[in-house]
C-alpha positions as CSV (number, residue, x, y, z in Angstrom):
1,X,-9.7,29.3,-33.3
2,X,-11.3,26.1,-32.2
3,X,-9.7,24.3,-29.3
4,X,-7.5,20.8,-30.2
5,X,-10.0,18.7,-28.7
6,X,-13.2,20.2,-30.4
7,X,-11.5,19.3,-33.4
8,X,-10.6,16.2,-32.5
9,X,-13.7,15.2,-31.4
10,X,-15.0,15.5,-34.9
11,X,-13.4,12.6,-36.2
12,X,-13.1,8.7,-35.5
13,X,-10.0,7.0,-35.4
14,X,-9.9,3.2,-36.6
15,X,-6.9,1.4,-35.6
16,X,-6.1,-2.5,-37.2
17,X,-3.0,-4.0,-35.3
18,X,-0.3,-6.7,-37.1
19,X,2.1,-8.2,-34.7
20,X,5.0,-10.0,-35.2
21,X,6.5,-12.2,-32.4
22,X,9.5,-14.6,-33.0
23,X,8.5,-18.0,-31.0
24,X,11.2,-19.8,-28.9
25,X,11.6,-23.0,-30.7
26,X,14.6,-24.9,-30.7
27,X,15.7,-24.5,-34.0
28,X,14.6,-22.3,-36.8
29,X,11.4,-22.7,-38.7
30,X,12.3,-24.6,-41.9
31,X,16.1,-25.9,-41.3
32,X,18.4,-27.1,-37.9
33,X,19.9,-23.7,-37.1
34,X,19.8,-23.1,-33.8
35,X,16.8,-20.5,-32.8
36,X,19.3,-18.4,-30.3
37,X,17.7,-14.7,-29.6
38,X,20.5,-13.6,-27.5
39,X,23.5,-14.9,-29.8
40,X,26.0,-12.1,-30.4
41,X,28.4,-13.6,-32.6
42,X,27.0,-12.5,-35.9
43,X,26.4,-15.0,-38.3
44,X,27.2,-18.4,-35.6
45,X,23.7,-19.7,-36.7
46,X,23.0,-20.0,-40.1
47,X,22.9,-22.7,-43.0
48,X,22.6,-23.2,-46.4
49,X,18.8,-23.4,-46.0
50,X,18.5,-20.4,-43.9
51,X,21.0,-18.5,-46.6
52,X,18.7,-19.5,-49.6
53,X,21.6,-21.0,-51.3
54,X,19.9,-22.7,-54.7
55,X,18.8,-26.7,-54.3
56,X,18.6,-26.4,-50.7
57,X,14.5,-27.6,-49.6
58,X,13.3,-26.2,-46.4
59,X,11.8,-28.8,-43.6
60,X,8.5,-27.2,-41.2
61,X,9.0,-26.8,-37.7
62,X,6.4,-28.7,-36.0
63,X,6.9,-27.2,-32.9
64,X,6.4,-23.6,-34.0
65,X,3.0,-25.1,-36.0
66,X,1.7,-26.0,-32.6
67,X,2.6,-23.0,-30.6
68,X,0.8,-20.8,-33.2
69,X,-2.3,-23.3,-33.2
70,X,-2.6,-23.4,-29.3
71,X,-2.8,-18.9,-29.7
72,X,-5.4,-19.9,-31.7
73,X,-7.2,-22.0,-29.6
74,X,-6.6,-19.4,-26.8
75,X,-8.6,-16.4,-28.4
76,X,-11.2,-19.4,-29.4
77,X,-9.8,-19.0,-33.4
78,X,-11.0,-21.2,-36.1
79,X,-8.0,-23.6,-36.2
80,X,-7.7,-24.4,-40.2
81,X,-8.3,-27.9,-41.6
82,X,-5.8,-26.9,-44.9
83,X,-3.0,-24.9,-44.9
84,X,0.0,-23.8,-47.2
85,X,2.7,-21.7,-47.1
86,X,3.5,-19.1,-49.9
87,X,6.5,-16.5,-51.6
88,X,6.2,-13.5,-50.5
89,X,8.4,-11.7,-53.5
90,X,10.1,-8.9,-52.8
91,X,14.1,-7.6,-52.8
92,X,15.8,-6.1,-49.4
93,X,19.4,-7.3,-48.9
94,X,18.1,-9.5,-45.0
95,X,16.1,-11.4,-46.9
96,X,18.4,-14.3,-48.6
97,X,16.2,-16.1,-50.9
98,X,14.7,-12.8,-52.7
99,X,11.4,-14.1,-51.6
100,X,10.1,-14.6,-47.5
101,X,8.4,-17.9,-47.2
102,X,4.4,-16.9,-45.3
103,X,0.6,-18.1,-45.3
104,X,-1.4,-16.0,-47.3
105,X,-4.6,-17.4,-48.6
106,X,-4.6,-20.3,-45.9
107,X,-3.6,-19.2,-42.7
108,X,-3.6,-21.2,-39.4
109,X,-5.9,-19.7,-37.8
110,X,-8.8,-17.3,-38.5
111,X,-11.0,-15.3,-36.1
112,X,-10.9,-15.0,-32.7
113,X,-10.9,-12.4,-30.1
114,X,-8.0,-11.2,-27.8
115,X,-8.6,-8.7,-24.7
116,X,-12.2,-7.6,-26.3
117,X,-10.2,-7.2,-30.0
118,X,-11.7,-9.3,-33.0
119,X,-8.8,-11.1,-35.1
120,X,-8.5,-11.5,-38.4
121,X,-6.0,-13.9,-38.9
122,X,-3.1,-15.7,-37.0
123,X,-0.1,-17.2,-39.7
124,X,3.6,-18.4,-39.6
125,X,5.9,-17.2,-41.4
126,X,10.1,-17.1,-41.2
127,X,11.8,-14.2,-39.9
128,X,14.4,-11.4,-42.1
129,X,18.1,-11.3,-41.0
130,X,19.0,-8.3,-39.2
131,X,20.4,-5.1,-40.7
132,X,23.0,-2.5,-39.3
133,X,23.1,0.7,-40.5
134,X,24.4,3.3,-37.9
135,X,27.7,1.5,-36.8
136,X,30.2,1.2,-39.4
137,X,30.7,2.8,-43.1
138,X,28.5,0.2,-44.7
139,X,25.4,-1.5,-43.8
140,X,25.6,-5.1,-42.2
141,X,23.5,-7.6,-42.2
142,X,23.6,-10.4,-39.5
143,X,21.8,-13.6,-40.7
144,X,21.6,-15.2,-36.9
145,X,17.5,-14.2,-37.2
146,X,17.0,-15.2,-40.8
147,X,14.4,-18.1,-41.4
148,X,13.1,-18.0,-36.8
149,X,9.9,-18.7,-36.6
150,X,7.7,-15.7,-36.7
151,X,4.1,-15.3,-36.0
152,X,2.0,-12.6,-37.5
153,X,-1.1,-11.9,-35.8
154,X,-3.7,-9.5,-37.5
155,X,-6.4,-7.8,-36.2
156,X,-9.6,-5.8,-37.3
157,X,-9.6,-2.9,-37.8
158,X,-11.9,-2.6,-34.6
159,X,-9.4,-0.3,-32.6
160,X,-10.4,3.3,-32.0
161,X,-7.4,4.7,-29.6
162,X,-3.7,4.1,-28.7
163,X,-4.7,3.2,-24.9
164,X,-6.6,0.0,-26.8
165,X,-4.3,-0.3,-28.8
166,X,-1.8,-0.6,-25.9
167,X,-3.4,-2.8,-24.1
168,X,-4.3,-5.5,-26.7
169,X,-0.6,-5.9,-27.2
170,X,0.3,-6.1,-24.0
171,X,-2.0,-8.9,-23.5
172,X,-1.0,-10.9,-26.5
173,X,3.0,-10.4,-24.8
174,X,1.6,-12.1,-21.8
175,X,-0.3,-15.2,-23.3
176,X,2.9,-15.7,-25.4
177,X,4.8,-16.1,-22.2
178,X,2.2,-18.2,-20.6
179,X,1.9,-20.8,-23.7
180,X,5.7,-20.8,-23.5
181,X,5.2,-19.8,-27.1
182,X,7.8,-17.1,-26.7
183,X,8.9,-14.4,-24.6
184,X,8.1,-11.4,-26.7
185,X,10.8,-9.0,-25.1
186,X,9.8,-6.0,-27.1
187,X,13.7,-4.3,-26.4
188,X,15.4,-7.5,-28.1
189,X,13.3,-7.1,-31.4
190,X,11.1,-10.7,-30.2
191,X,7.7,-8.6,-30.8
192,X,7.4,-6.0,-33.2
193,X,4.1,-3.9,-33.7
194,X,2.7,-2.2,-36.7
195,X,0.1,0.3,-36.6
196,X,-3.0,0.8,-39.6
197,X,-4.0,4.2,-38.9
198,X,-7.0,6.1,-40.3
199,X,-9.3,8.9,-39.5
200,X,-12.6,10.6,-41.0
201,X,-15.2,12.3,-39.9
202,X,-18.2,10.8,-37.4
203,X,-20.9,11.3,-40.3
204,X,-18.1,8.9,-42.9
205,X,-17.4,6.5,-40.6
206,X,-21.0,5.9,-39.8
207,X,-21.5,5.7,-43.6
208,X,-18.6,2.7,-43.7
209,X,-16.3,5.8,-45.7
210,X,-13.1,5.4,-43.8
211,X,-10.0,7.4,-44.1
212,X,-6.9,6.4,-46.3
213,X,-4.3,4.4,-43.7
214,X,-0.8,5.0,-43.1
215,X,1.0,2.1,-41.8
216,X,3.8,2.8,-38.6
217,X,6.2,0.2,-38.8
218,X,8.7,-1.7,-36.3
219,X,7.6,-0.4,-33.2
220,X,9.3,-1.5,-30.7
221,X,8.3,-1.0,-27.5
222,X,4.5,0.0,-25.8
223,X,5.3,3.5,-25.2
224,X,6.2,4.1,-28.8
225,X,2.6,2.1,-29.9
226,X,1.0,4.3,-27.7
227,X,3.4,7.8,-28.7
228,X,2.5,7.3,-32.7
229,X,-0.6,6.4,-33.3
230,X,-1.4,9.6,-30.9
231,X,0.8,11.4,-33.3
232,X,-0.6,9.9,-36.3
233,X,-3.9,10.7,-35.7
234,X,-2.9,14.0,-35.0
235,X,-1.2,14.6,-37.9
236,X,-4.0,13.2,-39.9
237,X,-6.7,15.5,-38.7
238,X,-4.6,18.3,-39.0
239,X,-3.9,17.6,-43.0
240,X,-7.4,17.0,-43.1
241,X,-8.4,20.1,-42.0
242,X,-6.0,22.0,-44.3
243,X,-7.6,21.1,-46.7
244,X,-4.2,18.1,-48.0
245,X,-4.8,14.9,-48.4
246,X,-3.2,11.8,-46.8
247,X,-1.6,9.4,-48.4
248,X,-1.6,5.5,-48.2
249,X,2.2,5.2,-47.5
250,X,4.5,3.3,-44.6
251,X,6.0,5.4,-42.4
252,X,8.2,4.8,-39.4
253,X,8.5,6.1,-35.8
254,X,11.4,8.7,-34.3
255,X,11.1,8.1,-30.7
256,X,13.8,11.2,-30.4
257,X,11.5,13.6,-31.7
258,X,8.2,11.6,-30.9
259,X,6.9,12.0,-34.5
260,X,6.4,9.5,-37.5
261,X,7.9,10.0,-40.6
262,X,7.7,9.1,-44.6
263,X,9.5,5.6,-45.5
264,X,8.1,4.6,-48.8
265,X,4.6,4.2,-50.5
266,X,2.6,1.4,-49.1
267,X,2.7,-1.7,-50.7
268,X,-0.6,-3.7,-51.7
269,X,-0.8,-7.8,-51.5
270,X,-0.4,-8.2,-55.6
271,X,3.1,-6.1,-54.9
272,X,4.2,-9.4,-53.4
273,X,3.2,-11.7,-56.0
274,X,2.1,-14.6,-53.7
275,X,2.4,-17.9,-55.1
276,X,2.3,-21.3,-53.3
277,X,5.3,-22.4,-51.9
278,X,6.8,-25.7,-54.3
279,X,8.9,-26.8,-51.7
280,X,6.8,-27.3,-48.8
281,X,4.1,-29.8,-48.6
282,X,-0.2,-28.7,-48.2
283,X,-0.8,-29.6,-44.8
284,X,-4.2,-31.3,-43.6
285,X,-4.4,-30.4,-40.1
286,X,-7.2,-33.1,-39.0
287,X,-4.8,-35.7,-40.2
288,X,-2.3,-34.7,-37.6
289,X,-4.0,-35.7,-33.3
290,X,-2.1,-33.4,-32.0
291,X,-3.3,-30.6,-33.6
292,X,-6.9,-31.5,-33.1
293,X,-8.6,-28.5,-30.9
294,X,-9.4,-31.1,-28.4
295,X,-6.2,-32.0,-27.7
296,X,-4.5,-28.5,-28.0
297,X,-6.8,-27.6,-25.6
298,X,-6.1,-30.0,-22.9
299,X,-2.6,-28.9,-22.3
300,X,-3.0,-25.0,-22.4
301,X,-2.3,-23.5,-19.1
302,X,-4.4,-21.9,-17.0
303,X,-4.7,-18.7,-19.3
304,X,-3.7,-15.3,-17.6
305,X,-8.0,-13.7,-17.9
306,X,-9.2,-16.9,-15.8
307,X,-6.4,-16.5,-13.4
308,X,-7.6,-13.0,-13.2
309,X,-11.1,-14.1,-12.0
310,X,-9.7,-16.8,-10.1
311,X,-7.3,-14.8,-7.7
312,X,-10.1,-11.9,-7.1
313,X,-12.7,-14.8,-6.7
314,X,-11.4,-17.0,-4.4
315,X,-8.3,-14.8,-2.7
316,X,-9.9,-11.7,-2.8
317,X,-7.2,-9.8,-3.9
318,X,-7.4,-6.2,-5.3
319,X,-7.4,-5.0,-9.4
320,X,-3.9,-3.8,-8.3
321,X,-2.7,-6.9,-6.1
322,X,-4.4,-9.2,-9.1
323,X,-2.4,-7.3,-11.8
324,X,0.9,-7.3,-9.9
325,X,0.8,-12.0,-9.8
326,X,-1.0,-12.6,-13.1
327,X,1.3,-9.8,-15.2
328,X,4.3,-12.1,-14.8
329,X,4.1,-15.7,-15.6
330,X,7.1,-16.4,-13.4
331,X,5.3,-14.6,-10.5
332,X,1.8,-16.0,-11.0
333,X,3.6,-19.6,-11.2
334,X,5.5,-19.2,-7.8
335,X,2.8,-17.5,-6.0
336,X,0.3,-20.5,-7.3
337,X,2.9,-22.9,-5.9
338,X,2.6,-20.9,-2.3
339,X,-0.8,-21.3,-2.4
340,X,-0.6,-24.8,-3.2
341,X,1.6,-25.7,-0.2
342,X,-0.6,-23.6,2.1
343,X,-3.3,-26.0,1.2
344,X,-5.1,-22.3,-0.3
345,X,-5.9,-21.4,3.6
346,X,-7.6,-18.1,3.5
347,X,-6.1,-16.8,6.0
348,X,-2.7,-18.3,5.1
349,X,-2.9,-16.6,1.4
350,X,-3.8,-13.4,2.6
351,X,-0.5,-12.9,4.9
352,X,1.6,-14.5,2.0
353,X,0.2,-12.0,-0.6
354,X,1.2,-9.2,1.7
355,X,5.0,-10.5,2.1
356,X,5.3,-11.2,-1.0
357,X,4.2,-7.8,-2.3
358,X,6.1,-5.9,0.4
359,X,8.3,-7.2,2.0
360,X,9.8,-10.3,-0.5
361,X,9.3,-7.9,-3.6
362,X,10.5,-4.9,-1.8
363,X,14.1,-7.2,-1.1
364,X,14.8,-8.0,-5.0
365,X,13.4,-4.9,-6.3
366,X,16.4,-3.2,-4.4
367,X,18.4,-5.7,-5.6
368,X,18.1,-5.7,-9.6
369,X,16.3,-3.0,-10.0
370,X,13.0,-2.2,-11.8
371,X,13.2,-4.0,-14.7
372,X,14.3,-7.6,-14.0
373,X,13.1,-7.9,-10.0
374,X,10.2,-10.1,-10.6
375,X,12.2,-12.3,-12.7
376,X,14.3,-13.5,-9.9
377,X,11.4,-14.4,-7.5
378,X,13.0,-18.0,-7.4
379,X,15.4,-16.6,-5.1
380,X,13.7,-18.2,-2.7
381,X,11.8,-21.7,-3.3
382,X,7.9,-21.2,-3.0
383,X,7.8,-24.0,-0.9
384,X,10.3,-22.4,1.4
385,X,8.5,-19.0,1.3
386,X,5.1,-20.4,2.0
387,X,6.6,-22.1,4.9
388,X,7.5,-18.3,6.7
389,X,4.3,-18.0,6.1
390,X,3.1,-21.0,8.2
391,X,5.4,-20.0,10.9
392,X,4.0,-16.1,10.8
393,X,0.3,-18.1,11.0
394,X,0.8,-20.0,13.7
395,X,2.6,-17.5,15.8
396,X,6.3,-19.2,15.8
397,X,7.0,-16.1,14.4
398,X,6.3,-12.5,14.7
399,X,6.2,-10.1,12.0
400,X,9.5,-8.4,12.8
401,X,11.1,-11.8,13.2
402,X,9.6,-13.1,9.5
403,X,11.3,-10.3,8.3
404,X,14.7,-10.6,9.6
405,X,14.0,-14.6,9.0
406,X,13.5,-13.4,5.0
407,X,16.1,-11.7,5.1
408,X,18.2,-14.5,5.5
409,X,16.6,-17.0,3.5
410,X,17.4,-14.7,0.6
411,X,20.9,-13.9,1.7
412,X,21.9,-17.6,2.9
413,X,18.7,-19.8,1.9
414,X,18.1,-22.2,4.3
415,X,14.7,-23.9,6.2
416,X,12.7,-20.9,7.8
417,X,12.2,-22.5,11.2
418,X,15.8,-23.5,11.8
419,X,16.5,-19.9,10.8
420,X,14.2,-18.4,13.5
421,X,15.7,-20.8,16.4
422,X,19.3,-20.0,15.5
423,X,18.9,-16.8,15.3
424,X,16.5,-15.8,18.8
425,X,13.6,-15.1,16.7
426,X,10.8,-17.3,17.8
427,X,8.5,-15.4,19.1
428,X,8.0,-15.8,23.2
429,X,4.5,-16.7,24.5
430,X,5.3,-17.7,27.8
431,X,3.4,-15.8,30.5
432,X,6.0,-16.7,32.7
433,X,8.8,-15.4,30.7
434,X,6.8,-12.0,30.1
435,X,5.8,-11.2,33.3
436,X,9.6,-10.9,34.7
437,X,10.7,-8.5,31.8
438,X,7.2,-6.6,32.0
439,X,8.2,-6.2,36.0
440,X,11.4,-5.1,35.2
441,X,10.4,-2.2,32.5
442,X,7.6,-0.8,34.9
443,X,10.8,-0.7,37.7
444,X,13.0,1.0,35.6
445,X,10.4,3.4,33.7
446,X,8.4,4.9,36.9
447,X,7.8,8.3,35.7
448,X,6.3,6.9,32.4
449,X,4.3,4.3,34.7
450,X,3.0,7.5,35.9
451,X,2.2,9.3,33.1
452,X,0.2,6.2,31.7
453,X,-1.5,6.0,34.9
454,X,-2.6,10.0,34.6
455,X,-4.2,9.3,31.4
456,X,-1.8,10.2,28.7
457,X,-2.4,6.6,26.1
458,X,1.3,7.0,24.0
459,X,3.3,5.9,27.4
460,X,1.5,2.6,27.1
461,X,3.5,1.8,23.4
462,X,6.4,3.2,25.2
463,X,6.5,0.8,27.2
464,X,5.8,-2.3,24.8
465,X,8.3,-0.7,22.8
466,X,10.5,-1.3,25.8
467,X,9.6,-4.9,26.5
468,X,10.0,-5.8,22.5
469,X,13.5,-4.3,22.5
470,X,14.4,-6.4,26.0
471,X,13.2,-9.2,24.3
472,X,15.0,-8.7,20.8
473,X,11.5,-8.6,19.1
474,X,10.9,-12.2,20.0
475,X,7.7,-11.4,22.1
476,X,4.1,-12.0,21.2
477,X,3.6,-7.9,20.8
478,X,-0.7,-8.4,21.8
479,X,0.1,-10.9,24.6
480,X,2.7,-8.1,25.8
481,X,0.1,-5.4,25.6
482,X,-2.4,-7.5,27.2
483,X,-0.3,-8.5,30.0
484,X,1.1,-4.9,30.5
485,X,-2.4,-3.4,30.6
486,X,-3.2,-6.4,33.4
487,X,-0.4,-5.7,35.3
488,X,-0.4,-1.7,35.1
489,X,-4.7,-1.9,36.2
């Protein structure tokens, strides 16, 4: 029997990604309702345009227009110079009207390329209500979500394995967050991933003959991106080399059992029966400033692959220290702050990046656990942190005093150097101070004197062990060696 990966290795797996992220405008895409993610009353946000009640006209969101416009600009898109919307026809009890308003022959954007993944298209569209199924006798369906603006992003199908796959969407989280364009919390339903999953054999695939697709729908988190198109493919070859055939169908993901499963046959665009939207004016982009690529362009943010090359180019950090600051917006913001006020010293950065990965990290990580520590990094004010850092740099402070000083920053806040004189912990660098305690440890601690003296090295930190402790860790620990090692020769 041939091994799994023999067989495996036979075929090519081709993997186009669509995306849905809701964006954080203030109100919903074509009416007033508030656009409130984390409402729990069901129903508090809705209207008679987000209900489709007859005669009611929807109104575009020009705010969610220009988030979706400055994605495009990001992944250096082809921003449209005509758009429309369109009905997208089709009957499931969240969606109010009957129809979704979308973009389908005229999107936003076209093109573009997103962590080394060519795009095919970038549109708006309004969101479904949400539907409950597993908590009461009948099905409910909250309307809160119904009409938020949602943008679908679609790529090629350029993808070849989950780990891409992965990544890509990952990436497109994290420039979301750093265009403020939304947070994409995967866990509350703001980003939702479906997979377009094929295989065939090497010889087909060279040929252009590719595999029929399933679809994977609604997943909801990385590790289930990653855990179904591994199954998928799986699944496929193994049908394949039965002797079955695979069908074009949608199918959803059971993360308690890890496998995909059958949810109905796959739809086709005339299945929709798109038609311009009557309602809604044609929009001419170029006739709109704001949305010229020019301008769009001069107010996106630094954009998290240059910050990349930045912080590894001129702070030297490491692939792991540079994924750690540019994987959260919030940190990447506070730590670019700290490096602002430290005037971007070399030296200077280096000693912040290692207390704020250690030691600051280390504090709020045991404090809100895995999930949410980075979040709170504003605990304490950058400009507050990157002044420990001055005081570490200059040697008012030693390293065990900065971090008893941190310590109380984040339990009490407060200006670092008041904290270090209150509290004993500048660090001493008087010779004249020194040489009285050092006098008194080599009194009190002959035999180890002695021992030292006889060659054996470890009595010497001893000693300086000794002479930190008498001095509450406030000494200068190399000027304490040095002058021990004077005063013991």
């Amino acid at each position: 029997m041939k091994e799994q990966s023999e067989i495996t290795s036979k075929y090519v797996t081709t993997i186009g990604l669509e995306i849905h992220a809701e964006l954080n405008t203030a109100s919903k895409m074509f009416c007033a309702c508030k656009n409130d993610p984390d409402e729990e009353k069901p129903n508090a946000n809705v209207c008679s345009v987000c209900l489709g009640h007859p005669g009611t006209l929807p109104v575009l969101n020009k705010q969610a227009i220009s988030s979706v416009l400055k994605v495009g600009v990001a992944v250096n898109g082809i921003i449209a110079d005509f758009t429309e919307w369109d009905r997208k026809n089709y009957f499931y009890p969240d969606i109010p009207k009957g129809y979704q308003i979308s973009q389908y022959a005229y999107p936003l954007v076209s093109g573009g390329t997103l962590a080394g993944v060519e795009l095919e298209r970038i549109h708006l569209e309004e969101d479904t209500a949400q539907s409950t199924h597993d908590t009461h006798e009948k099905s409910l369906v909250n309307f809160n979500r119904a009409g938020v603006p949602l943008m679908e992003l679609v790529t090629k199908p350029v993808i070849h394995d989950a780990a891409t796959a992965v990544r890509f969407a990952k990436e497109l989280q994290l420039l979301l967050r750093y265009l403020g364009a939304g947070e994409a919390n995967m866990e509350k339903g703001e980003m939702r991933v479906e997979a377009n999953i094929s295989v065939a054999t090497a010889e087909n695939t060279a040929a252009g003959k590719f595999g029929t697709k399933t679809e994977v729908k609604n997943l909801n988190s990385f590790r289930a991106v990653e855990g179904a198109i591994e199954y998928e493919v799986e699944r496929q070859i193994e049908m394949i080399e039965k002797g079955e055939k695979v069908v074009q169908e949608t199918r959803g993901w059971d993360d308690s059992h890890k496998e995909t499963y059958s949810q109905r046959s796959k739809e086709s665009a005339h299945d929709y029966r798109y038609f311009p939207e009557p309602d809604i004016p044609k929009l001419k982009i170029s006739e709109i400033p704001e949305f010229s690529h020019d301008a769009l362009k001069k107010v996106l943010p630094e954009l998290p692959w240059a910050k990349r090359e930045r912080y590894a180019r001129d702070y030297g950090m490491t692939e792991k220290e540079v994924a750690v600051f540019v994987d959260s917006a919030i940190l990447a913001t506070y730590f670019d702050t700290v490096a602002l006020t430290l005037k971007n010293d070399p030296k200077m950065i280096r000693l912040a990046v290692n207390y704020m990965l250690t030691d600051y990290l280390g504090i709020l990580k045991k404090q809100f656990g895995e999930a949410t520590y980075i979040s709170e990094v504003n605990k304490i004010q950058a400009q507050s942190f990157a002044q420990l850092i001055q005081l570490i740099a200059g040697g008012t402070v030693n390293s065990r005093g900065a971090k008893e000083v941190l310590a109380i920053m984040y339990e009490k806040g407060g200006i670092p150097q008041e904290i270090a004189e209150k509290n004993g912990l500048i660090q001493k660098n008087d010779e004249g101070e020194l040489i009285k305690i050092i006098e008194t440890i080599i009194a009190n601690n002959a035999a180890v004197v002695a021992e030292y003296k006889a060659g054996k090295a470890a009595s010497l930190q001893f000693l300086i062990g000794q002479g930190m402790k008498a001095t509450k860790g406030s000494a200068n620990p190399e000027l304490l060696k040095n002058m021990l090692l004077s005063k013991l020769s």
